[in-house]
mmCIF file as gemmi writes it, N, C-alpha and C atoms, coordinates in Angstrom:
data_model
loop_
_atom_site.group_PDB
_atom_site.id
_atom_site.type_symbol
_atom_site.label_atom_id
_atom_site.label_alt_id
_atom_site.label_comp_id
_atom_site.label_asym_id
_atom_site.label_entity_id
_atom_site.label_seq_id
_atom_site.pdbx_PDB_ins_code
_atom_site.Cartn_x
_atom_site.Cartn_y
_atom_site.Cartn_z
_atom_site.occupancy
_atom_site.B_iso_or_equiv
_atom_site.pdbx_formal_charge
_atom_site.auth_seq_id
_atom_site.auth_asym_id
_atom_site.pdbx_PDB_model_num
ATOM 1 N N . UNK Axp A 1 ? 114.58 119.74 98.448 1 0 ? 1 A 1
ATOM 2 C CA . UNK Axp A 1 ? 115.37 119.141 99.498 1 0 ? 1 A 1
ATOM 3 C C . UNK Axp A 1 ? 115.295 117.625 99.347 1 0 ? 1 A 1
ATOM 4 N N . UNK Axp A 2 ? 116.364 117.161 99.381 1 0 ? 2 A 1
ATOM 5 C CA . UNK Axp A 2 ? 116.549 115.563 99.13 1 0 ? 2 A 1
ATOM 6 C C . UNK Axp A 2 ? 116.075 114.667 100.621 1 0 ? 2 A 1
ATOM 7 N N . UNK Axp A 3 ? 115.792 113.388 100.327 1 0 ? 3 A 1
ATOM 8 C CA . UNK Axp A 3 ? 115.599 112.253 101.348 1 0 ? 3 A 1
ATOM 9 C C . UNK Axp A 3 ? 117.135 112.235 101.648 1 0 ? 3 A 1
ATOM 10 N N . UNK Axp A 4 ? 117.374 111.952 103.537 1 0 ? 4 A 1
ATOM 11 C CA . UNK Axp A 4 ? 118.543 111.622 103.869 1 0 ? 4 A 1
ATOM 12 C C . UNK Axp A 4 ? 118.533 109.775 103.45 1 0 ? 4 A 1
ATOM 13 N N . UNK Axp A 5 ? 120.532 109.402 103.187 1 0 ? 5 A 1
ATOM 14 C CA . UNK Axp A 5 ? 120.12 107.876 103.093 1 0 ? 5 A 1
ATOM 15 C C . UNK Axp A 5 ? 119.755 107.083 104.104 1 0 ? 5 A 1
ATOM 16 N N . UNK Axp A 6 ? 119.926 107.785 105.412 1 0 ? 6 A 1
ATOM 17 C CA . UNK Axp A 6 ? 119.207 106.728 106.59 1 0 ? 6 A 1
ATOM 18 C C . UNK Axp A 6 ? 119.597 107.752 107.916 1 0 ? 6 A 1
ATOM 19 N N . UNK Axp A 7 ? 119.44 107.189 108.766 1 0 ? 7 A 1
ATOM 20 C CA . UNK Axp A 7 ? 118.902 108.012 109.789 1 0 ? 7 A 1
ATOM 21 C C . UNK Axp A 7 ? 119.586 107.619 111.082 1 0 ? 7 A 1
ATOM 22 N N . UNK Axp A 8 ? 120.158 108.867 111.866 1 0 ? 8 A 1
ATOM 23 C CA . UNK Axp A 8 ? 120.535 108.115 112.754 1 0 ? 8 A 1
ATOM 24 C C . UNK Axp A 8 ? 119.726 108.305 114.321 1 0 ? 8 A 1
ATOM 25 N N . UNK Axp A 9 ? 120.807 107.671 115.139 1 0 ? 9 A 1
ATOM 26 C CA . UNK Axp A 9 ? 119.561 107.837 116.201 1 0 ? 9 A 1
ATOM 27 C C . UNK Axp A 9 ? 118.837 109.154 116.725 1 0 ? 9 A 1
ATOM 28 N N . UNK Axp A 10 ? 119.051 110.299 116.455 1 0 ? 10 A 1
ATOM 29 C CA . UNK Axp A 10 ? 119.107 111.775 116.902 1 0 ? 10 A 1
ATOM 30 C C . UNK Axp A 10 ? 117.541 111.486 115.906 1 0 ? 10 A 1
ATOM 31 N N . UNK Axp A 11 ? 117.525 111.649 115.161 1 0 ? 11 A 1
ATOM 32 C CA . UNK Axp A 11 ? 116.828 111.887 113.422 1 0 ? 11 A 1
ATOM 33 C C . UNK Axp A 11 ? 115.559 111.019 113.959 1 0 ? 11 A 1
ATOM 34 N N . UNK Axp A 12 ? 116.111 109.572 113.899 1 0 ? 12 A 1
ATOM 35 C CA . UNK Axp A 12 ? 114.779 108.954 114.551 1 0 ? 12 A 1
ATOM 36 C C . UNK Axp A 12 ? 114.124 108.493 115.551 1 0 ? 12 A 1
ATOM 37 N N . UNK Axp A 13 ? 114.853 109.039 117.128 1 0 ? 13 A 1
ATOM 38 C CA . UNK Axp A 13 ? 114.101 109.617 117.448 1 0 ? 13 A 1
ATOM 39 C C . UNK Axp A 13 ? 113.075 110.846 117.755 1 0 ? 13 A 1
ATOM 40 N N . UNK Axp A 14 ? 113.298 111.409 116.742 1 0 ? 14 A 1
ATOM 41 C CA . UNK Axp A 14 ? 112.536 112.708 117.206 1 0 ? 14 A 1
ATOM 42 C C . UNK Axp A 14 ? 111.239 112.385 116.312 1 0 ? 14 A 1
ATOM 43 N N . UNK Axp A 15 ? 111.344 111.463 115.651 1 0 ? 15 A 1
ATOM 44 C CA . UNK Axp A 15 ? 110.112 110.951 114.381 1 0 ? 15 A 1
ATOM 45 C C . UNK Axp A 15 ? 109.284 109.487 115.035 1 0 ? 15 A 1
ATOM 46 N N . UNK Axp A 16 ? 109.932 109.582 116.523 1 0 ? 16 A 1
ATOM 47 C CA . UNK Axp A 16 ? 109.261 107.854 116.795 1 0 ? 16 A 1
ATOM 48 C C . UNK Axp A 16 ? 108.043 107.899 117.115 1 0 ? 16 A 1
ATOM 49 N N . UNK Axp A 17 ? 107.262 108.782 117.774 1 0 ? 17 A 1
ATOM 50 C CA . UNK Axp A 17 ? 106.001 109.024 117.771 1 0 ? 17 A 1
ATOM 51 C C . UNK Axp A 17 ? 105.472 109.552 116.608 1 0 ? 17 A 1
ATOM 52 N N . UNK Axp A 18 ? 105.86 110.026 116.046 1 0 ? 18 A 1
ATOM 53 C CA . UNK Axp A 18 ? 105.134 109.878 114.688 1 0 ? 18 A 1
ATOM 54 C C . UNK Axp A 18 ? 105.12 108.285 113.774 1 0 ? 18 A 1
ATOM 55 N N . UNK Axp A 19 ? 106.166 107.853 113.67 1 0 ? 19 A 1
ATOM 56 C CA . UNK Axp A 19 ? 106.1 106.292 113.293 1 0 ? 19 A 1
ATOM 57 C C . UNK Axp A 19 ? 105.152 105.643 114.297 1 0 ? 19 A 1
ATOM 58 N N . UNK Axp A 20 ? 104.904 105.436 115.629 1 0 ? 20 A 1
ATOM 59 C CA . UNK Axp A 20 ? 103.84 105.225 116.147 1 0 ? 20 A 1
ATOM 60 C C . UNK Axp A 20 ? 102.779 105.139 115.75 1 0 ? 20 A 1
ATOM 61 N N . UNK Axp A 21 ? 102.243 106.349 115.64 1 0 ? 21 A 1
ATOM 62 C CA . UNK Axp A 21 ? 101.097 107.041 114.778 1 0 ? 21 A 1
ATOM 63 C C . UNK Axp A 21 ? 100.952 106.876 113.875 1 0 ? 21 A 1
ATOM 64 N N . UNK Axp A 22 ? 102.055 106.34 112.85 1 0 ? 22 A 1
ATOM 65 C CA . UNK Axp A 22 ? 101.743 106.113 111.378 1 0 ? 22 A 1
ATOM 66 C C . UNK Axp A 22 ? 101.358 107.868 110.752 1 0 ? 22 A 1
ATOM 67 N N . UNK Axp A 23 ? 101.883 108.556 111.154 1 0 ? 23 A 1
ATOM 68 C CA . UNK Axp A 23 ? 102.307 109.936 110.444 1 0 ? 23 A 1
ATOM 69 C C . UNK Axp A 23 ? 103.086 110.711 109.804 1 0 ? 23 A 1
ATOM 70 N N . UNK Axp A 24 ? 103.842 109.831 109.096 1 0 ? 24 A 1
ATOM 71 C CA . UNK Axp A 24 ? 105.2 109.88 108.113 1 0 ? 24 A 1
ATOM 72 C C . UNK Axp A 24 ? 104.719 109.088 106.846 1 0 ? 24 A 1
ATOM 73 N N . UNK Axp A 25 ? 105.789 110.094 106.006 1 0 ? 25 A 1
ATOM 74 C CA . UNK Axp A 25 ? 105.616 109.672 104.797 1 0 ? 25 A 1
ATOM 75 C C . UNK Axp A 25 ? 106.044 108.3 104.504 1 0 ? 25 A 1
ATOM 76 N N . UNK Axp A 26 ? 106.152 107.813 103.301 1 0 ? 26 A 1
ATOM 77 C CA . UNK Axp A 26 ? 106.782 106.556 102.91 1 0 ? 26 A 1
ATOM 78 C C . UNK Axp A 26 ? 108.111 106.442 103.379 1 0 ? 26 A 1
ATOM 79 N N . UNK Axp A 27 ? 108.581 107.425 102.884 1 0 ? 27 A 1
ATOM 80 C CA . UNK Axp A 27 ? 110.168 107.448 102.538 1 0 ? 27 A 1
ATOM 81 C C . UNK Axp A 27 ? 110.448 107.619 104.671 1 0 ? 27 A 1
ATOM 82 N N . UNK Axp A 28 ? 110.228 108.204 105.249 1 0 ? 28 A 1
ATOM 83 C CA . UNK Axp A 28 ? 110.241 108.41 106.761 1 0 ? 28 A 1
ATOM 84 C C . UNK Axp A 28 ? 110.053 107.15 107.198 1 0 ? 28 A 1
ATOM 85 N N . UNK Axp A 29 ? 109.169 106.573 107.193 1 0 ? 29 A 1
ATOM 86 C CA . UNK Axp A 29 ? 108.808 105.485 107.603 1 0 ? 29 A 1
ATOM 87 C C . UNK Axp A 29 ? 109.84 104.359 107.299 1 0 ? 29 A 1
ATOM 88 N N . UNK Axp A 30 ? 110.358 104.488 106.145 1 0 ? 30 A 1
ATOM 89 C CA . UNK Axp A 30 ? 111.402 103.318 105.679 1 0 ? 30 A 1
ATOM 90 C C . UNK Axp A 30 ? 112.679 103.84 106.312 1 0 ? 30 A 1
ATOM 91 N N . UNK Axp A 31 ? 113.096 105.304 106.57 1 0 ? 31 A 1
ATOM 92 C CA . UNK Axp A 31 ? 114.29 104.697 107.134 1 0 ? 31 A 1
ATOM 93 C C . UNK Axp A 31 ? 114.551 105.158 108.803 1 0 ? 31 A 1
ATOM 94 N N . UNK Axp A 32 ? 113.244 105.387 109.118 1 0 ? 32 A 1
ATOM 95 C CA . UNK Axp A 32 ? 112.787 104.882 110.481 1 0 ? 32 A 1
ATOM 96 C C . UNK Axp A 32 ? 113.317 103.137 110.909 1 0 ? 32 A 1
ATOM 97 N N . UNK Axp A 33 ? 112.509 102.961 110.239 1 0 ? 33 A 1
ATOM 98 C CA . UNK Axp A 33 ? 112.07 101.222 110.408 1 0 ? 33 A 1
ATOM 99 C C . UNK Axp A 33 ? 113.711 100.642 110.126 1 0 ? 33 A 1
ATOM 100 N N . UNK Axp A 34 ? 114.306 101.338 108.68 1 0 ? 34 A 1
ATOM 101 C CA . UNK Axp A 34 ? 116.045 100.667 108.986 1 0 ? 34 A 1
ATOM 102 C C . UNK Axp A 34 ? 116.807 100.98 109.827 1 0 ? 34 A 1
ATOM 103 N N . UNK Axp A 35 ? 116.526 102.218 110.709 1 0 ? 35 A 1
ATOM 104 C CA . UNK Axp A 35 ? 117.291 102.252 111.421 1 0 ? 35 A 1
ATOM 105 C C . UNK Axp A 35 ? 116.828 101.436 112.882 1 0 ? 35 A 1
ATOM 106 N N . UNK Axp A 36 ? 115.871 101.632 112.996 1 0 ? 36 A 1
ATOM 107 C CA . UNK Axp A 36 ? 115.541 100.572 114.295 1 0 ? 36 A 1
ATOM 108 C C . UNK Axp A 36 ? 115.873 98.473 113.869 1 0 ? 36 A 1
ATOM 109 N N . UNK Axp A 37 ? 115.839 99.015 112.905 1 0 ? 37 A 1
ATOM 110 C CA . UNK Axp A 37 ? 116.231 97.257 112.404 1 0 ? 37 A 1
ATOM 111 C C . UNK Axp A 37 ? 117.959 97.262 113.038 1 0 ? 37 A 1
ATOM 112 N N . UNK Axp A 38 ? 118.34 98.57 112.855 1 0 ? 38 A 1
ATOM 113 C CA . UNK Axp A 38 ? 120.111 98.255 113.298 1 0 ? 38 A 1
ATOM 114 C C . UNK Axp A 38 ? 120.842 98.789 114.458 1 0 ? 38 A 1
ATOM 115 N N . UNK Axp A 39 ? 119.81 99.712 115.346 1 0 ? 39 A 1
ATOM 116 C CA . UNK Axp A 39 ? 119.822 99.93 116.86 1 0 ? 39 A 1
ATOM 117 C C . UNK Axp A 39 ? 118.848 99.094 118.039 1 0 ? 39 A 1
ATOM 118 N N . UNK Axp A 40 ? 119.821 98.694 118.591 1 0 ? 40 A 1
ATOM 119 C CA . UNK Axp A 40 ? 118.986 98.469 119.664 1 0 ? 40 A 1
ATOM 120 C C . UNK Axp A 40 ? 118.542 99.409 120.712 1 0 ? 40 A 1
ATOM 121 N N . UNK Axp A 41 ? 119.604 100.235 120.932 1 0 ? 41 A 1
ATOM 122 C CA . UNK Axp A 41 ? 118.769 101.014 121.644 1 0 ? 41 A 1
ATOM 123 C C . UNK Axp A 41 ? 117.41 101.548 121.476 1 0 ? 41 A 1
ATOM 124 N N . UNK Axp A 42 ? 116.76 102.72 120.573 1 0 ? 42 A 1
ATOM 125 C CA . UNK Axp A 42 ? 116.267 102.899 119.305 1 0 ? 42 A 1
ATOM 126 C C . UNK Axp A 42 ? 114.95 101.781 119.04 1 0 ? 42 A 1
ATOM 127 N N . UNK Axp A 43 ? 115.466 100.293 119.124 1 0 ? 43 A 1
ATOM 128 C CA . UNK Axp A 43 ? 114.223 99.469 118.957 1 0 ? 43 A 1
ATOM 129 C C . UNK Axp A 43 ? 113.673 99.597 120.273 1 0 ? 43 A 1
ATOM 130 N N . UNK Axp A 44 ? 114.721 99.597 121.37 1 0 ? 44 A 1
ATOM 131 C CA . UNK Axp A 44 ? 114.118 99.13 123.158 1 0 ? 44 A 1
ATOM 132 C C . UNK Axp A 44 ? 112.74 100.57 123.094 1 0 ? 44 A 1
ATOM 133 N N . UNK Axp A 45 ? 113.326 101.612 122.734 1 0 ? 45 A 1
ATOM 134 C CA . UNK Axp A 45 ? 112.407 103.04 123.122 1 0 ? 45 A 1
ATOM 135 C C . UNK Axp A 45 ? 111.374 102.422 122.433 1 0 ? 45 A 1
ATOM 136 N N . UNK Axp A 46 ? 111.321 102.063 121.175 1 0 ? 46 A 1
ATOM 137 C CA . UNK Axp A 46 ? 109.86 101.839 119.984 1 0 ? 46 A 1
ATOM 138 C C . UNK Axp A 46 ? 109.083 100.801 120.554 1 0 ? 46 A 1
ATOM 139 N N . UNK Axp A 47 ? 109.623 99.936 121.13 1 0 ? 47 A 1
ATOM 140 C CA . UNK Axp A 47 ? 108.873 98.494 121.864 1 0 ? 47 A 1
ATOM 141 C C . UNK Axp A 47 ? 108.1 98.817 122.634 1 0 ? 47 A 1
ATOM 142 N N . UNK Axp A 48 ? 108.775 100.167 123.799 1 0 ? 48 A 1
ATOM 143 C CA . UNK Axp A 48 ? 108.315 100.659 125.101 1 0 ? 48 A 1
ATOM 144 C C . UNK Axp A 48 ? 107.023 100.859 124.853 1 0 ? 48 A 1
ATOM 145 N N . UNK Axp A 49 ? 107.32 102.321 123.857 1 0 ? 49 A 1
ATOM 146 C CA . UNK Axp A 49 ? 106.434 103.148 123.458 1 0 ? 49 A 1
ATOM 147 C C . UNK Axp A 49 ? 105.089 102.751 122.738 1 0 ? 49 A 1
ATOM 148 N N . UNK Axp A 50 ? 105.166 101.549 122.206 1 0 ? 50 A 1
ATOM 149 C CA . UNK Axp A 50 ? 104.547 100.661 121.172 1 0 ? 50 A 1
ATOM 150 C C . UNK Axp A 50 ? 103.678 99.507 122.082 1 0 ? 50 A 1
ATOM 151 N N . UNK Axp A 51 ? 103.995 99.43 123.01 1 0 ? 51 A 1
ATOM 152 C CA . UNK Axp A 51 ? 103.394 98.317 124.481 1 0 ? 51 A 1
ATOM 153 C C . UNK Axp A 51 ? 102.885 99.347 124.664 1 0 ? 51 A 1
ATOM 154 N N . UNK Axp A 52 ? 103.443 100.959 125.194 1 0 ? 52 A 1
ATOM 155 C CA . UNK Axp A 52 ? 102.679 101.702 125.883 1 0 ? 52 A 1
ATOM 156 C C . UNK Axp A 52 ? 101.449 102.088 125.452 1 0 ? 52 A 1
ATOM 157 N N . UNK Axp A 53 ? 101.39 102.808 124.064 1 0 ? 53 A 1
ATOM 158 C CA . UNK Axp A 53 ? 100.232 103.146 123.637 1 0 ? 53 A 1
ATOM 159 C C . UNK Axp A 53 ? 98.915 102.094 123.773 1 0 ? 53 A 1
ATOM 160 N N . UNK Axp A 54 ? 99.333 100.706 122.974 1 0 ? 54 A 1
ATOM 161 C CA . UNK Axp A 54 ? 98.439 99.591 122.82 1 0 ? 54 A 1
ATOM 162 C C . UNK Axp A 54 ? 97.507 99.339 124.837 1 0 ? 54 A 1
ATOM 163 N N . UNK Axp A 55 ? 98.682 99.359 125.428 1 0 ? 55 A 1
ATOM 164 C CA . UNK Axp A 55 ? 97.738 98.894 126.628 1 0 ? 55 A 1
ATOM 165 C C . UNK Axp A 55 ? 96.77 100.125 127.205 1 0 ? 55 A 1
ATOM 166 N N . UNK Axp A 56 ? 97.043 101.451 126.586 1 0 ? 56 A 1
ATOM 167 C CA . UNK Axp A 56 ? 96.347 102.651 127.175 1 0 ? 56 A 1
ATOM 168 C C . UNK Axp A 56 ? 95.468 102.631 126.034 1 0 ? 56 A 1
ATOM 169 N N . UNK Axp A 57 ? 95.196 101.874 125.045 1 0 ? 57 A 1
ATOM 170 C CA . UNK Axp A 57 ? 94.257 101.605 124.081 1 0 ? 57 A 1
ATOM 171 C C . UNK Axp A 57 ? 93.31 100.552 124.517 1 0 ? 57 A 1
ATOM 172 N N . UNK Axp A 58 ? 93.897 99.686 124.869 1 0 ? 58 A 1
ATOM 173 C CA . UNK Axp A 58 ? 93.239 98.514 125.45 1 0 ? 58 A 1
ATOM 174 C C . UNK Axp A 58 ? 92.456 98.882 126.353 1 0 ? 58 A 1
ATOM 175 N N . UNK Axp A 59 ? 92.937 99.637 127.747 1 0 ? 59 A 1
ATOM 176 C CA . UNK Axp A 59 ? 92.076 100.312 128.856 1 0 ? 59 A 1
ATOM 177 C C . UNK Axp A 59 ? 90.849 101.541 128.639 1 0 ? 59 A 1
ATOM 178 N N . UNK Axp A 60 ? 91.717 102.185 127.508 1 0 ? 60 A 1
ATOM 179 C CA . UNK Axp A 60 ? 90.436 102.952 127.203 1 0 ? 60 A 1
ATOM 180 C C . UNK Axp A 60 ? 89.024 102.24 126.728 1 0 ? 60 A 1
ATOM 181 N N . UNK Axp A 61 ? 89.335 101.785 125.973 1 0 ? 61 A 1
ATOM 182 C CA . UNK Axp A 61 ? 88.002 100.973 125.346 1 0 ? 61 A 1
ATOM 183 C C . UNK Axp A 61 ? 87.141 100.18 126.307 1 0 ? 61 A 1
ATOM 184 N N . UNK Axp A 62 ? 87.55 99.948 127.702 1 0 ? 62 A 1
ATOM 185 C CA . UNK Axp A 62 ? 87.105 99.233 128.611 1 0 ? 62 A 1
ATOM 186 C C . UNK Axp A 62 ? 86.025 100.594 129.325 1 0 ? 62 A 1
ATOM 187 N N . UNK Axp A 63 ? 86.419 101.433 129.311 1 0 ? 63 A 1
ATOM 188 C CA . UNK Axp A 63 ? 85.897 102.664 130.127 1 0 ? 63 A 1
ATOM 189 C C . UNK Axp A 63 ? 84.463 102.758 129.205 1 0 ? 63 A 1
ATOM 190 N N . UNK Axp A 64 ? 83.236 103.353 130.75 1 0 ? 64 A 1
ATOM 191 C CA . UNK Axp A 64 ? 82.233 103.573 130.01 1 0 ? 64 A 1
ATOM 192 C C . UNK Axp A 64 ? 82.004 105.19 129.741 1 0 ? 64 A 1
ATOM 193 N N . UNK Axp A 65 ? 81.77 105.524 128.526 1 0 ? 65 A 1
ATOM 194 C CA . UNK Axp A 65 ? 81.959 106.993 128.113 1 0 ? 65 A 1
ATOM 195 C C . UNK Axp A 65 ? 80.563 107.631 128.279 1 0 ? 65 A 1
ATOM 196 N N . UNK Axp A 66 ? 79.993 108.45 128.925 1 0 ? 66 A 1
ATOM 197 C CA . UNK Axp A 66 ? 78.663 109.157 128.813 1 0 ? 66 A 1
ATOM 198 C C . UNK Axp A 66 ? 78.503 109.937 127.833 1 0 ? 66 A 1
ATOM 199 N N . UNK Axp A 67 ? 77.151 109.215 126.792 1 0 ? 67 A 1
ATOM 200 C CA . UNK Axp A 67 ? 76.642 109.144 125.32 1 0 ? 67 A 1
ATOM 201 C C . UNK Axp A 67 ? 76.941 110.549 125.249 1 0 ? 67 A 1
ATOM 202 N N . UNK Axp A 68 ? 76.916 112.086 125.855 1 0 ? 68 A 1
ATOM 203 C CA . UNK Axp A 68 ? 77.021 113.489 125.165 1 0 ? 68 A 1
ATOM 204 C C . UNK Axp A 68 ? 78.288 114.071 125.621 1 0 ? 68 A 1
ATOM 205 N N . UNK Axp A 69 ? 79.6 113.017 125.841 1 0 ? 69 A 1
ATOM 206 C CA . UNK Axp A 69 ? 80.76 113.666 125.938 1 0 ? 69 A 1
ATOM 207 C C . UNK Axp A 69 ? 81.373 114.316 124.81 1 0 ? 69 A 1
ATOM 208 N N . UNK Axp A 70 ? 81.111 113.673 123.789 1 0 ? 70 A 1
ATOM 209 C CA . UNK Axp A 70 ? 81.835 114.212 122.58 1 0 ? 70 A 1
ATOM 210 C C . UNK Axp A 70 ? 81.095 115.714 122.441 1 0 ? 70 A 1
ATOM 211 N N . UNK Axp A 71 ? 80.242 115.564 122.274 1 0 ? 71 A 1
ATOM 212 C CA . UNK Axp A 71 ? 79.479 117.017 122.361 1 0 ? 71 A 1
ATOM 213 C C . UNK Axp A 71 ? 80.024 117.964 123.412 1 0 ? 71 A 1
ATOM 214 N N . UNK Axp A 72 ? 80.115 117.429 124.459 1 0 ? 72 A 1
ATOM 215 C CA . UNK Axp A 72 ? 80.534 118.944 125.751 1 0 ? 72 A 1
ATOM 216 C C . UNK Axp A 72 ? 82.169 118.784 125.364 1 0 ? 72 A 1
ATOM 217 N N . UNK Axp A 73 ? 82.427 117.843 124.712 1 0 ? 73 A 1
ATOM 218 C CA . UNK Axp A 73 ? 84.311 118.484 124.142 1 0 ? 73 A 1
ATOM 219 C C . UNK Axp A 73 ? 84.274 119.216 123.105 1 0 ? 73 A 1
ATOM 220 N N . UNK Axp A 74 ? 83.467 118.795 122.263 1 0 ? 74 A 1
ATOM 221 C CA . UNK Axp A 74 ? 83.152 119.635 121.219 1 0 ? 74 A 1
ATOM 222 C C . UNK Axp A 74 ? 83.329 121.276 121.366 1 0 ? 74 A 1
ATOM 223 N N . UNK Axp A 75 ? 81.824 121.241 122.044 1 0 ? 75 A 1
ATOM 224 C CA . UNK Axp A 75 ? 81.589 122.899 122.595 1 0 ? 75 A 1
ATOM 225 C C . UNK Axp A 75 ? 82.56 123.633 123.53 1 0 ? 75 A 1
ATOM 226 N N . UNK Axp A 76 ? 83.508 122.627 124.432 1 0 ? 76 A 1
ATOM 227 C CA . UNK Axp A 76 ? 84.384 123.214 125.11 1 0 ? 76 A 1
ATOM 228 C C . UNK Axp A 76 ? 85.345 123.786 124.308 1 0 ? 76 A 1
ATOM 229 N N . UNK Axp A 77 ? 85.688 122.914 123.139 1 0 ? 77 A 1
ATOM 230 C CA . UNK Axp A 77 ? 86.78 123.635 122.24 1 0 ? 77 A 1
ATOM 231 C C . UNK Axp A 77 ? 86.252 124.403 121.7 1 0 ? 77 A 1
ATOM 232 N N . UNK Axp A 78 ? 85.347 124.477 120.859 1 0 ? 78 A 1
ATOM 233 C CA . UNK Axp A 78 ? 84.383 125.636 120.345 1 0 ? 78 A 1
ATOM 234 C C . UNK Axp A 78 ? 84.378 127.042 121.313 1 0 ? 78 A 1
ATOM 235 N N . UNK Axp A 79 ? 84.437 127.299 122.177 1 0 ? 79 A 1
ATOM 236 C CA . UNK Axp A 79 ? 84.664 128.006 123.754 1 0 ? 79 A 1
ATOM 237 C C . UNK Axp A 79 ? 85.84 128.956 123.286 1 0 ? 79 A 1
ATOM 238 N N . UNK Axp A 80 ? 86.727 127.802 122.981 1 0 ? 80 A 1
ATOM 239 C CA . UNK Axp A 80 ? 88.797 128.159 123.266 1 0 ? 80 A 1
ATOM 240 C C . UNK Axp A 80 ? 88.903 128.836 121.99 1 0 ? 80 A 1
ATOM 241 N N . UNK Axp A 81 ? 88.487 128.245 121.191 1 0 ? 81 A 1
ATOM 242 C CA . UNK Axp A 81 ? 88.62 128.687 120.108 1 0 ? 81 A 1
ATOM 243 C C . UNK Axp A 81 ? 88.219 130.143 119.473 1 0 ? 81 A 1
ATOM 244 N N . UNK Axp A 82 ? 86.913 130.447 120.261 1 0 ? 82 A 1
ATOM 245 C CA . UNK Axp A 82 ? 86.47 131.767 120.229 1 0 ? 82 A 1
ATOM 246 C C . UNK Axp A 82 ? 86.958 132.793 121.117 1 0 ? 82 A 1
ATOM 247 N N . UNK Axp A 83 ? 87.135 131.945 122.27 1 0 ? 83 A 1
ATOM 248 C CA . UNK Axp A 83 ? 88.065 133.458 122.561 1 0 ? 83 A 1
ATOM 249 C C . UNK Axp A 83 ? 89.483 133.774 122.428 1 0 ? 83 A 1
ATOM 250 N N . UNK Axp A 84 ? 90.426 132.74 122.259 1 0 ? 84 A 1
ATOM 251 C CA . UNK Axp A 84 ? 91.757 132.531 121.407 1 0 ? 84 A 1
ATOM 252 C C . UNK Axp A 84 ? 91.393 133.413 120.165 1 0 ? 84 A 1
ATOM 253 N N . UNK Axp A 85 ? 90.501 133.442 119.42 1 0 ? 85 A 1
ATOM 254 C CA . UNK Axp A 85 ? 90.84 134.311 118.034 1 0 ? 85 A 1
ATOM 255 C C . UNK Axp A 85 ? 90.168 135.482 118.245 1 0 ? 85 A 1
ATOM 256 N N . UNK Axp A 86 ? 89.661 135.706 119.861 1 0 ? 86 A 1
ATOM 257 C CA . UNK Axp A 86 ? 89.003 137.416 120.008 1 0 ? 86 A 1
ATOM 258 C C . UNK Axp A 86 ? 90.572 138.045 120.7 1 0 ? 86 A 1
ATOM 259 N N . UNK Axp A 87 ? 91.715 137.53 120.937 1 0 ? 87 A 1
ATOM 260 C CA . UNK Axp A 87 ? 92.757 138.055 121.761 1 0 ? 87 A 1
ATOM 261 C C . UNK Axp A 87 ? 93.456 138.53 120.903 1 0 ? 87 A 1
């Protein structure tokens, strides 16, 4: 299956959280990025979304986390997981 030559707005947005994320390939990523270079609409959503994440990044890191959370998420999924694959 071939790379499309560019993308329109339907196409990228459904890939903008992944461009977010940086979870696209090369070739995704490039004609992500051209097409927001030539919509505005399209750029307004990526700006939003792109402020949004960063300041809910910013706030998290401010929060104080109790040292054995990762552990009781851990084991909680560990939990789901076992009985999800006993059903």
């Amino acid at each position: 299956m071939s790379t499309p030559d560019r993308y329109g707005c339907e196409e990228a947005f459904r890939r903008l959280d992944d461009y977010v994320d940086r979870e696209l390939s090369s070739d995704e990523i490039r004609l992500v990025r051209e097409h927001l270079e030539t919509c505005a609409t399209c750029a307004a959503e990526f700006t939003f979304e792109h402020q949004l994440i960063a300041c809910v990044r910013r706030k998290v890191q401010r929060i104080a986390m109790p040292k054995d959370l990762m552990t009781r998420i851990s084991a909680k999924l560990s939990e789901g997981e076992d009985s999800s694959s006993s059903a």
